[in-house]
C-alpha positions as CSV (number, residue, x, y, z in Angstrom):
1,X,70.7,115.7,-14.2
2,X,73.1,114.6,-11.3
3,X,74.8,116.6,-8.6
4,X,78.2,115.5,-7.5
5,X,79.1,114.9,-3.8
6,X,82.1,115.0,-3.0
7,X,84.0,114.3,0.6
8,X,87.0,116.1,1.7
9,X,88.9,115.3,4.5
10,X,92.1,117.5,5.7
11,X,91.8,119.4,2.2
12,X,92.3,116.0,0.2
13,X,89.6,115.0,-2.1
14,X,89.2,111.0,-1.1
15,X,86.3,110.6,-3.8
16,X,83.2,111.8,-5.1
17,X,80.0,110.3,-6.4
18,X,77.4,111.2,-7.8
19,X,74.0,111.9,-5.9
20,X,70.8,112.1,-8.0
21,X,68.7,115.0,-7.9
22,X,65.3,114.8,-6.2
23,X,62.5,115.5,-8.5
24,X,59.9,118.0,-7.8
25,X,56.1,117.1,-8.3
26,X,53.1,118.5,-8.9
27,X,49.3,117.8,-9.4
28,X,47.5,119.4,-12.8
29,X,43.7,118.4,-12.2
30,X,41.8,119.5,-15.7
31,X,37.9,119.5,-15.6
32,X,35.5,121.1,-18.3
33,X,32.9,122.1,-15.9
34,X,33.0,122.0,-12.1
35,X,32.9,117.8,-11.6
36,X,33.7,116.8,-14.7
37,X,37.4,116.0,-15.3
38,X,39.1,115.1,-18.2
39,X,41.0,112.4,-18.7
40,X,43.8,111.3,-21.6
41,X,44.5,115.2,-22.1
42,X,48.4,115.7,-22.5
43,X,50.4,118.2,-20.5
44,X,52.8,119.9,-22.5
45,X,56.3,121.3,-22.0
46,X,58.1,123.2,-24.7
47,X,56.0,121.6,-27.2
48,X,56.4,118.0,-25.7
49,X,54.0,115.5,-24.2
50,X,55.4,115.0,-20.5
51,X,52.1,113.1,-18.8
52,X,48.4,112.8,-19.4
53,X,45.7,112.9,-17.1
54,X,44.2,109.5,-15.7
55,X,40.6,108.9,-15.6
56,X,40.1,111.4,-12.5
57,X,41.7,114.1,-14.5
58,X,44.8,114.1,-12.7
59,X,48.6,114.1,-14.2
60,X,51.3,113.8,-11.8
61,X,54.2,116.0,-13.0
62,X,57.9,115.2,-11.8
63,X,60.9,117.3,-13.0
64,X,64.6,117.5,-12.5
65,X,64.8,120.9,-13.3
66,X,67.1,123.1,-10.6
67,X,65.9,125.1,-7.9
68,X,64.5,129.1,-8.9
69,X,63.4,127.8,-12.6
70,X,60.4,128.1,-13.7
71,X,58.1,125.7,-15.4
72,X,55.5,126.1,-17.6
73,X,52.8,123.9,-18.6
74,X,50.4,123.9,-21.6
75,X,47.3,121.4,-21.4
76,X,46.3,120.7,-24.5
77,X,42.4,121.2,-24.3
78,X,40.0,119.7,-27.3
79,X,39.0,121.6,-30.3
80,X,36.2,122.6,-29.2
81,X,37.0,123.8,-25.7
82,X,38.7,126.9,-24.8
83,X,42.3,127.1,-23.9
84,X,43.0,126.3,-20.4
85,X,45.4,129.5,-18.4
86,X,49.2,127.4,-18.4
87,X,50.7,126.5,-15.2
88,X,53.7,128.3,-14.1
89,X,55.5,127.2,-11.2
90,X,59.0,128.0,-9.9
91,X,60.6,124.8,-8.7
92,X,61.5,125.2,-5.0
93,X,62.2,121.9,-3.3
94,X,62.1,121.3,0.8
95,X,62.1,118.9,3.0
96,X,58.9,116.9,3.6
97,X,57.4,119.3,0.9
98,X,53.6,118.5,0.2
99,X,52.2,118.4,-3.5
100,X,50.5,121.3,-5.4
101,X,47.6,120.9,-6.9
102,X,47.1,123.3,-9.9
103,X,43.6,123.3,-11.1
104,X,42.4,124.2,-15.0
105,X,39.9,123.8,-17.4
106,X,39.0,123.4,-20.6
107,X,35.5,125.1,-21.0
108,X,33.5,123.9,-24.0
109,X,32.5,126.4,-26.8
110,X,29.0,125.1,-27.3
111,X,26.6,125.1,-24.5
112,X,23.0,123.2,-24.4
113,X,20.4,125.4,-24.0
114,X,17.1,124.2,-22.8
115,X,14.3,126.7,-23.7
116,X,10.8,126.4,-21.6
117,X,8.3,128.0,-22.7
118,X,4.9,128.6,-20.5
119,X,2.6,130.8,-22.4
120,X,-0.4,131.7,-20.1
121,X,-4.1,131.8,-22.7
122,X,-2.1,130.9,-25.3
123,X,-2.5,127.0,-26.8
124,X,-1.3,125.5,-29.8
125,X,1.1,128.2,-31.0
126,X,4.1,127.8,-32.5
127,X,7.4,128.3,-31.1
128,X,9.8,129.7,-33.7
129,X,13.4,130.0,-34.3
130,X,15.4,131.3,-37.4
131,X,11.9,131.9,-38.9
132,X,11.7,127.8,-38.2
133,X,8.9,126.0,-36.0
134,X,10.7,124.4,-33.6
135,X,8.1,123.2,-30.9
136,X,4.3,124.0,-30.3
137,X,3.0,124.9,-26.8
138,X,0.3,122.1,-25.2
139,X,-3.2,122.8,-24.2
140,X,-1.7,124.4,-21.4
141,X,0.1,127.0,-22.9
142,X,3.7,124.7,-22.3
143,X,6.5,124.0,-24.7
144,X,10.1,123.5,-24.6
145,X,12.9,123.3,-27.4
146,X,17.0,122.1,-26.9
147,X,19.4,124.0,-28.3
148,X,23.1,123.7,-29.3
149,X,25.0,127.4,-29.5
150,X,28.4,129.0,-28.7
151,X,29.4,130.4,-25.5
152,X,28.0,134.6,-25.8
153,X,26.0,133.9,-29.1
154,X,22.9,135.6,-29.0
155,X,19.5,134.0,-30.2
156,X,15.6,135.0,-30.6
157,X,12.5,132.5,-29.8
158,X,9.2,133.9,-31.0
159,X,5.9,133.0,-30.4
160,X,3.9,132.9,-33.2
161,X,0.0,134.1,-32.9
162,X,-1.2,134.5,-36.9
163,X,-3.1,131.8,-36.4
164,X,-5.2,134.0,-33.9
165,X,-5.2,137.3,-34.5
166,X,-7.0,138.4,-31.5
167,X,-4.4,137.7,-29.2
168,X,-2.2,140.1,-27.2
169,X,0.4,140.5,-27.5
170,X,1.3,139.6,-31.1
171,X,4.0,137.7,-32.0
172,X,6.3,138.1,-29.2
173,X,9.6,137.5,-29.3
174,X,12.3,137.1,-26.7
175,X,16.0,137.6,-27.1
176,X,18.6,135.2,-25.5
177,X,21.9,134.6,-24.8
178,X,23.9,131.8,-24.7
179,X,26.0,131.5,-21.1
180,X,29.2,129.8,-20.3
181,X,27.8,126.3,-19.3
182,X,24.6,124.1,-19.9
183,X,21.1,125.8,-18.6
184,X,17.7,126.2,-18.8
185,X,16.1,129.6,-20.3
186,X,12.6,129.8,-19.1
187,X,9.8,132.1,-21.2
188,X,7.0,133.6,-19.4
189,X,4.4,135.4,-21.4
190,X,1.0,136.3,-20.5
191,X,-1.6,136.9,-23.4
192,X,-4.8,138.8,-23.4
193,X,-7.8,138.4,-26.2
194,X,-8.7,141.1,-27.4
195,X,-12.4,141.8,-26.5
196,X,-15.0,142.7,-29.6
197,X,-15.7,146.3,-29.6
198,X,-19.1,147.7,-29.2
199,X,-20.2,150.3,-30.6
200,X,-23.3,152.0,-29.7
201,X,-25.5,153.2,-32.5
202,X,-27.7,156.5,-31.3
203,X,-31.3,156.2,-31.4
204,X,-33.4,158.8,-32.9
205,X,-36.0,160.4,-30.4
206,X,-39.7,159.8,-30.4
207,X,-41.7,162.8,-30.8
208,X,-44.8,163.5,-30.0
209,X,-45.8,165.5,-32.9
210,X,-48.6,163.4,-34.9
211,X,-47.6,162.6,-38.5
212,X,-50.0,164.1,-41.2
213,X,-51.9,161.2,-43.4
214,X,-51.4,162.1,-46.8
């Protein structure tokens, strides 16, 4: 798109020629998590690949498009990432104008769960998920078991104690959810054993009464 300049000089036109218009840029920067940038994503425009990001995550957008339009831009996030917000911008050139940076993400829909499990008096007992043993907790009462899950699913590790039946409490179970970005769920659970019950018998009094020989 080219904007004609033309020179008039005592209400003669002498000539014109055309002067090129000059494009406006911006900066899309697309990470999945805080760091961690994406690179060879394409940024869109009316369906149409117009850049993709470089190995810092960056894409350097130029357009032609006149002054008080507005531009939207898609970035077309992986399959398994959620969709990042579009950039909308209204194209406003000045002089000496500096470079916007638009930031977006693509936030992954499965997350890595780490689950740590320190079970105080209770060794050797296994750790259980969807009625599976997953891990089995150390001399010390210590275990841990990776998971991969979607963003807001919820999920239940339980400690199984058939194996000894005096401990308390039994079988406890802990429910989870899954966050929006890697982390580490940490179980604490303190068990008691259950102490033997006594049970006092009554003794019969001695009395003094002699017993008669028969």
């Amino acid at each position: 798109m080219r904007r004609l300049l033309c020179v008039a000089l005592l209400g003669t036109v002498f000539g014109c020629k055309e002067q090129p218009i000059t494009p406006f840029k911006l900066i899309v920067h697309v990470d999945s998590d805080p760091g961690q940038s994406l690179a060879d994503l394409s940024i869109m425009f009316n369906d149409t690949e117009v850049k993709k990001t470089d190995a810092k995550g960056d894409a350097l957008i130029e357009t032609r498009r006149p002054d008080g339009e507005v531009v939207t831009l898609v970035v077309k996030c992986p399959a398994d990432s959620a969709p990042a917000e579009p950039v909308r911008v209204t194209v406003r050139r000045t002089e000496g104008q500096a470079i916007t940076k638009f930031e977006r993400a693509c936030r992954p829909l499965m997350r890595s769960i780490a689950v740590v499990v320190r079970a105080d008096n209770g060794p050797n007992l296994p750790i259980m998920y969807l009625n599976n043993e997953v891990a089995r907790t150390d001399a010390s009462g210590a275990a841990h078991y990776a998971v991969r899950l979607r963003v807001n699913e919820p999920f239940t590790i339980t400690l199984n104690t058939k194996g000894d039946e005096k401990l308390r409490p039994p079988n406890p179970s802990v429910p989870l959810i899954v966050g929006e970005s890697d982390e580490v769920k940490l179980i604490n659970i303190k068990f008691e054993r259950e102490k033997p019950k006594i049970i006092n018998i009554p003794t019969r009094p001695h009395s003094n009464i002699p017993r008669q020989v028969p």
